[in-house]
C-alpha atoms as one frame of an Amber mdcrd trajectory, in Angstrom:
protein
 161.120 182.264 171.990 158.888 184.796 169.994 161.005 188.087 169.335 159.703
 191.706 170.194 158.564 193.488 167.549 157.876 197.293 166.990 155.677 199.076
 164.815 157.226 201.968 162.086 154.658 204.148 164.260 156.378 203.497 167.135
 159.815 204.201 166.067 158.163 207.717 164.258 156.765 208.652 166.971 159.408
 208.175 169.566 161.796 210.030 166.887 159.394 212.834 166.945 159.558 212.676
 170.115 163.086 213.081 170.730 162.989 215.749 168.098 161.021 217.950 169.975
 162.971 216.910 173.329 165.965 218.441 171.655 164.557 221.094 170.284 163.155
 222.328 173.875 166.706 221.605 175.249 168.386 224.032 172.205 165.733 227.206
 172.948 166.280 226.965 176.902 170.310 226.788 176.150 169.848 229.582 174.180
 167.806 231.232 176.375 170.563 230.674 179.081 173.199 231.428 177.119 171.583
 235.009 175.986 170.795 235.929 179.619 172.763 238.875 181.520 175.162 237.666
 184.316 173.834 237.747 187.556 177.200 240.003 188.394 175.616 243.062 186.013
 172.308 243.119 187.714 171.147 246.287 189.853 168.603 245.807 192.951 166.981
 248.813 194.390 166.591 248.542 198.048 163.931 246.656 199.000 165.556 244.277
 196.158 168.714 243.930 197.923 167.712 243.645 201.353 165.427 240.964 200.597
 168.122 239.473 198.480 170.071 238.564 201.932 167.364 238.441 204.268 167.152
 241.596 206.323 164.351 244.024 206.651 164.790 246.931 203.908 165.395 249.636
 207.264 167.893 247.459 208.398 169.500 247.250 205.301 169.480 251.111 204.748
 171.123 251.467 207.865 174.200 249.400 207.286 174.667 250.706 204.160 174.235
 254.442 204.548 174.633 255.175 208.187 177.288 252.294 208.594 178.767 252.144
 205.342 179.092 248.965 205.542 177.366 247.931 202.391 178.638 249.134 198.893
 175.671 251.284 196.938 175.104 253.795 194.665 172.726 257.093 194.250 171.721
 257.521 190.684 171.022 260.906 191.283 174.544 261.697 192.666 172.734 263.399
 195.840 173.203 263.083 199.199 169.579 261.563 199.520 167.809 259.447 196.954
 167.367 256.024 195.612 169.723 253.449 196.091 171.062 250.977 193.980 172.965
 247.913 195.083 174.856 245.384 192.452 174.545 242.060 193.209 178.228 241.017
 193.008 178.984 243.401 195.880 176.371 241.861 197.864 177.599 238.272 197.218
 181.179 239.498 197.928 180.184 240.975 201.139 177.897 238.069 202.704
């Protein structure tokens, strides 16, 4: 029965290999780990509505003339832009 050898190349190379691998793996934990909670984020409008599928005038309508939909004027005006978080949204669909 001949036996398998492998070349010092090949073990280097598949070490580099794995090297990298991890590497990779570390920056996109990192990357995850540094990100901002979906909960924190702020959608305008058109955001929001396409965030849960309905047409941005259908959207403004249950949330302003309904109140149905939690939001927020930046300007503190009656009129103005809108700003939606996304854990209300989740909470409410």
């Amino acid at each position: 029965m001949k036996g398998t050898y492998i070349k010092v190349e090949q073990i280097m190379d598949i070490d580099s290999r794995l090297a990298a691998i991890e590497e990779t793996q570390n920056k996109i934990l990192r990357l995850l780990a540094n990100r901002a909670p979906p909960e924190s984020s702020v959608m305008t409008l058109k955001q929001a509505a396409e965030y849960v599928g309905f047409s941005p005038d259908h959207f403004r309508r249950l949330a302003v003339e309904q109140r149905s939909i939690p939001f927020s004027r930046p300007s503190g005006q009656q009129k103005g832009k809108l700003l939606f978080r996304r854990s209300d949204l989740d909470n409410f669909f």
